[in-house]
C-alpha positions in Angstrom: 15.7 -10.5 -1.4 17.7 -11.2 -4.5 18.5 -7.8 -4.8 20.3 -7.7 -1.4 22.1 -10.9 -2.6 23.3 -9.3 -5.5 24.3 -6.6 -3.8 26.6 -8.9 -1.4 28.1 -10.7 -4.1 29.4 -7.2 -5.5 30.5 -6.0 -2.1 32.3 -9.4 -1.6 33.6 -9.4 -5.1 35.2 -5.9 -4.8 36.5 -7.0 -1.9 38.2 -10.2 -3.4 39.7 -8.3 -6.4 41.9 -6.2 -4.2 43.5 -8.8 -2.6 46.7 -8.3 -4.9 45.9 -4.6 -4.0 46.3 -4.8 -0.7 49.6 -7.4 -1.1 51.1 -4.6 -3.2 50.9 -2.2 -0.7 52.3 -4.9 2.3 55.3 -5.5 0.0 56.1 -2.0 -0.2 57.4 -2.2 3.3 59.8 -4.9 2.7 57.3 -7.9 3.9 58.5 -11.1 2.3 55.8 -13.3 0.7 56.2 -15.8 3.4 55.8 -13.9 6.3 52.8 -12.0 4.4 50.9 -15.9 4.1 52.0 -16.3 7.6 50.0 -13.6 8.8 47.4 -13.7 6.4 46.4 -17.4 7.3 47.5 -16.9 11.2 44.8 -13.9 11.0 41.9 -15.3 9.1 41.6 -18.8 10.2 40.4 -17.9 14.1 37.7 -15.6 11.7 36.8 -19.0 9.9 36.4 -20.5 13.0 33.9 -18.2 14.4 32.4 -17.6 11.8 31.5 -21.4 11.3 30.6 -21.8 14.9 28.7 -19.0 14.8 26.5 -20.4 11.5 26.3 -23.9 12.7 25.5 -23.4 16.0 21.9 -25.0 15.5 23.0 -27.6 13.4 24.0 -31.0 13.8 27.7 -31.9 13.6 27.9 -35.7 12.6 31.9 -36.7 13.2 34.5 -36.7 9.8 35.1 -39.8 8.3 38.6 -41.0 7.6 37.9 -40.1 4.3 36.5 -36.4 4.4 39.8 -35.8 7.0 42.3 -37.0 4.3 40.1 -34.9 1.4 40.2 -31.5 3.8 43.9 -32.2 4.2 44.8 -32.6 0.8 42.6 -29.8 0.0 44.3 -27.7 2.4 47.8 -28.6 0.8 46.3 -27.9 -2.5 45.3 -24.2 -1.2 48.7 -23.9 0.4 50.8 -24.0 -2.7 48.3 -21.8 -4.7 48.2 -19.4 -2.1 52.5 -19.7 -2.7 52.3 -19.5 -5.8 49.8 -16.7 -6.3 51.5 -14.4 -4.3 54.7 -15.3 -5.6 53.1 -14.1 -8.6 51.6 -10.8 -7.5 55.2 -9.8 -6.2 56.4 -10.3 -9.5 53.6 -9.7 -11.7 52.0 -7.3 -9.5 48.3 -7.3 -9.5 46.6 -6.9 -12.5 48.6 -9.9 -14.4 48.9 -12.6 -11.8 45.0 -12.2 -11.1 44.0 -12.5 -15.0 46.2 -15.9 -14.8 44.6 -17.0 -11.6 41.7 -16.5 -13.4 42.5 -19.3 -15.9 41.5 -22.0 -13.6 38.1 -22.5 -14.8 39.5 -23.2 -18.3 41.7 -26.0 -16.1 38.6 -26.8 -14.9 37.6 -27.8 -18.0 40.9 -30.2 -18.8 39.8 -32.3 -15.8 36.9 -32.9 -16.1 37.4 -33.9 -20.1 40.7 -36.1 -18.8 37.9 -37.4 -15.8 35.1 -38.4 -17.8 36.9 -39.1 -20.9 35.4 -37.1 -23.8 35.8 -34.0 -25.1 33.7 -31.2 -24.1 31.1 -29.2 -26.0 32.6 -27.4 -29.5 31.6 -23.8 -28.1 33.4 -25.0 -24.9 37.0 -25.5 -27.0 36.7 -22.4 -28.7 36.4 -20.2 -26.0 38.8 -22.3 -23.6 41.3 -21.7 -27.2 40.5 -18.0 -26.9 41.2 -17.4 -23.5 45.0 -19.1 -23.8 45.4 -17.1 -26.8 44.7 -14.1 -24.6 47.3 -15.4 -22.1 50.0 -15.7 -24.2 49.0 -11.8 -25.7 49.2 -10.7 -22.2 52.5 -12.1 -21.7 54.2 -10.2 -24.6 57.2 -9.2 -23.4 57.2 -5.1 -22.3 54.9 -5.6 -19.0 56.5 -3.6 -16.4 59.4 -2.3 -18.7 60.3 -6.2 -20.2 60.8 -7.4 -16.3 58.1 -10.4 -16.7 60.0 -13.7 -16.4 59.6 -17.1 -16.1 59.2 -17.6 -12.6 56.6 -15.4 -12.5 54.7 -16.8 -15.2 55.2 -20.2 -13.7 54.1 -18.8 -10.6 50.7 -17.7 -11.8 49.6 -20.9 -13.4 50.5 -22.5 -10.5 48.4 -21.0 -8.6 45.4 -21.0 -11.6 46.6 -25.4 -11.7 46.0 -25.8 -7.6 43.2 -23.9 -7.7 41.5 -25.7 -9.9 42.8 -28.9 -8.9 41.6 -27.4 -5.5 38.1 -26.8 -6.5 37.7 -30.2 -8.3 38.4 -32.2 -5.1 36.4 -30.3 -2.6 33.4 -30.5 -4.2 31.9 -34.1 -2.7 33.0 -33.2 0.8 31.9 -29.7 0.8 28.4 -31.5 -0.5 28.9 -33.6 2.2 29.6 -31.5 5.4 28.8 -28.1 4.4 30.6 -25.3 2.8 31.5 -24.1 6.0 32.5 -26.6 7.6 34.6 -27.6 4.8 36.2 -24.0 5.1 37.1 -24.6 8.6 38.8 -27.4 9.1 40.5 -27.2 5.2 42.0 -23.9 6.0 43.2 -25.1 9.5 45.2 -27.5 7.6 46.4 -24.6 4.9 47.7 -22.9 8.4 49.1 -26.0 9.9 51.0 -26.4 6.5 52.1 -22.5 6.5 53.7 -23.0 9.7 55.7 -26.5 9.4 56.8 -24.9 6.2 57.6 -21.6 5.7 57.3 -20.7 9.4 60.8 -22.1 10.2 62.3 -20.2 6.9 61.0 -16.9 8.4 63.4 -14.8 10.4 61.4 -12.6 13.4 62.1 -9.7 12.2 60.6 -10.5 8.4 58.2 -11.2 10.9 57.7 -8.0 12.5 55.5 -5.6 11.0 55.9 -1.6 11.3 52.4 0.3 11.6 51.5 1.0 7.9 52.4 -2.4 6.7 50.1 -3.7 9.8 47.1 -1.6 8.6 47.5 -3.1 4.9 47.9 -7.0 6.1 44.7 -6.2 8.6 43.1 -4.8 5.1 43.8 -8.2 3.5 42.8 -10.1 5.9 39.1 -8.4 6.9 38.5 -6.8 3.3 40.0 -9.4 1.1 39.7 -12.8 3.1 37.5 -13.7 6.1 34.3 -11.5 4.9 33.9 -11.5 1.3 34.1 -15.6 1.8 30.7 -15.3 4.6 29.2 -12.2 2.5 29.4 -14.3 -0.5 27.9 -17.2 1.5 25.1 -15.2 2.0 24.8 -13.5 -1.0 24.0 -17.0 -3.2 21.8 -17.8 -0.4 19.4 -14.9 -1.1 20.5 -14.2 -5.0 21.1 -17.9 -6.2 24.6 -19.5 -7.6 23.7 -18.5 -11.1 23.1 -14.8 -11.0 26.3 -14.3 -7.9 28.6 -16.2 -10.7 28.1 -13.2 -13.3 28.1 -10.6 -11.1 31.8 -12.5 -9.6 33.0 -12.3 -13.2 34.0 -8.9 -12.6 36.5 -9.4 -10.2 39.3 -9.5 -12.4 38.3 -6.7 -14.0 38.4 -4.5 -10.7 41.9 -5.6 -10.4 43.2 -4.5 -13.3 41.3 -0.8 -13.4 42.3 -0.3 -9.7 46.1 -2.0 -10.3 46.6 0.2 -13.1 45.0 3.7 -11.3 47.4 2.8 -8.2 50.9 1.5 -9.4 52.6 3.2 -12.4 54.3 0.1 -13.6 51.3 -1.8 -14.0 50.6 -0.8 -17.3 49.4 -2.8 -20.0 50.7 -2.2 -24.2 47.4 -2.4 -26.5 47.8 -6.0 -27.5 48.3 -7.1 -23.7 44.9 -5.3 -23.3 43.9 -7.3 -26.4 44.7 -10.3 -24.3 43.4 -9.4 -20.8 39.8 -8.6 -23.1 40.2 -12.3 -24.6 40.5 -14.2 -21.1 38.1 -12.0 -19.1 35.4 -13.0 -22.3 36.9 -16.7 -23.0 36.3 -17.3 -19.0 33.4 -15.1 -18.7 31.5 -17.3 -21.5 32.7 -20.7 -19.9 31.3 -19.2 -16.6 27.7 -18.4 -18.0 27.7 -21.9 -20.4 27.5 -23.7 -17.0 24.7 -25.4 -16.2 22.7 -23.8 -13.6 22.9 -24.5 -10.2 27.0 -25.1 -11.1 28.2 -22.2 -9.9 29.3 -22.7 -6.2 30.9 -20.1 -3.2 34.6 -20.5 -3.3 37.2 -19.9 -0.9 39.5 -16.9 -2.2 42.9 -18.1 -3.3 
């Protein structure tokens, strides 16, 4: 059975690492980021919903408490702004860049929960969190995409990798609470309640509209990239366990990068940028296998 697992986790991790993929191609046909979250989140959530009444149809549903409402809400804002910022980030990154940022957030992770528990963590766990920023700030040598990296788009990125994490570290009593499902329900309905009180109003109709091609690539991100890699990965650390999915998810950012750089010409990387990429992929990579096991849990994709 843990062979079946594994191969999940790879199907849904391939699909998760062309997420800024797919986003390239929808902004190639003028979409503006807003109206790409729009549909994206106006898309997927009905998924989540089936999807979770579907796999807890036999199960007991014990009501929220005040509490777990106010912790999906906040996680849903929390998702909100580093979806924003993440594809903020892909349209001016493009793929390959903002994803290796995004992939930072374990490394946040790791600030937290030092700042939460008040100690330092583990010696091995410094040096590898110190390798993976000096591979940031490698990758952000000026000369990606002909010197057009800025600031905003750096801010972008580790915005998104800062919610994320921040994300992550506040779900993780409820989801233990209600389900992982569950949780993904009702905290994404929030995210889409959120998307339209907030950028819904800012977006003109015809941003809105969609011709066919740019239709085809948003329905890519949304089935491909979205609503199943999040239940085949659910299923996949059922039969494989958390442990052995989390390295084979390790190579999403990897996938990114190879197929960003096969697809776009100006995603391309100078040799101490690739220095960089290699440092963060390993620094993040190593933090990833140094946690203890049963630590690795299904995440929603940002």
């Amino acid at each position: 059975m843990w062979q079946s697992g594994l191969f999940l986790v790879a199907i849904a991790t391939l699909g998760m690492a062309m997420k800024g993929i797919f986003a390239r191609f929808v902004y190639q046909h003028g979409v503006s980021v807003d109206a790409l979250l729009v549909w994206r989140f106006a898309l997927a959530v009905p998924m989540f919903w089936l999807g979770a009444l579907w796999l807890n149809r036999h199960k007991p549903k014990a009501p929220l408490t005040a509490r777990q409402w106010q912790l999906c809400l906040l996680t849903g804002a929390l998702f909100f702004l580093s979806a924003w910022c993440d594809f903020n980030a892909i349209h001016q990154l493009g793929a390959s860049v903002s994803r290796i940022l995004l992939y930072l957030f374990p490394a946040l992770l790791l600030v937290i929960h030092a700042l939460q528990y008040r100690r330092m963590p583990p010696g091995l766990q410094v040096a590898v969190f110190a390798a993976a920023w000096v591979g940031m700030l490698l990758l952000l040598i000026p000369g990606w995409q002909g010197g057009a990296i800025g600031a905003a788009g750096i801010a972008f990125g580790l915005g998104a990798a800062t919610c994320y994490a921040l994300f992550l570290w506040l779900s993780q009593g409820v989801m233990r609470e209600i389900g992982s499902v569950r949780f993904n329900q009702v905290s994404n309905s929030f995210t889409l309640v959120l998307m339209a009180l907030l950028l819904l109003p800012g977006t003109t109709a015809g941003e809105l509209a969609l011709d066919l091609p740019a239709l085809g690539w948003m329905l890519a991100l949304v089935l491909f990239s979205t609503a199943l890699p999040y239940f085949l990965m659910l299923e996949g650390v059922h039969r494989a366990g958390a442990s052995e999915a989390g390295i084979v998810a390790m190579f999403g950012p990897v996938l990114t990068v190879m197929m960003a750089v096969a697809l776009f010409p100006d995603e391309r990387l100078q040799p101490l940028q690739w220095l960089g990429a290699l440092l963060v992929l390993l620094g993040i990579g190593a933090l990833t296998m140094a946690r203890p096991p049963g630590k690795a849990k299904t995440h929603r994709n940002a």
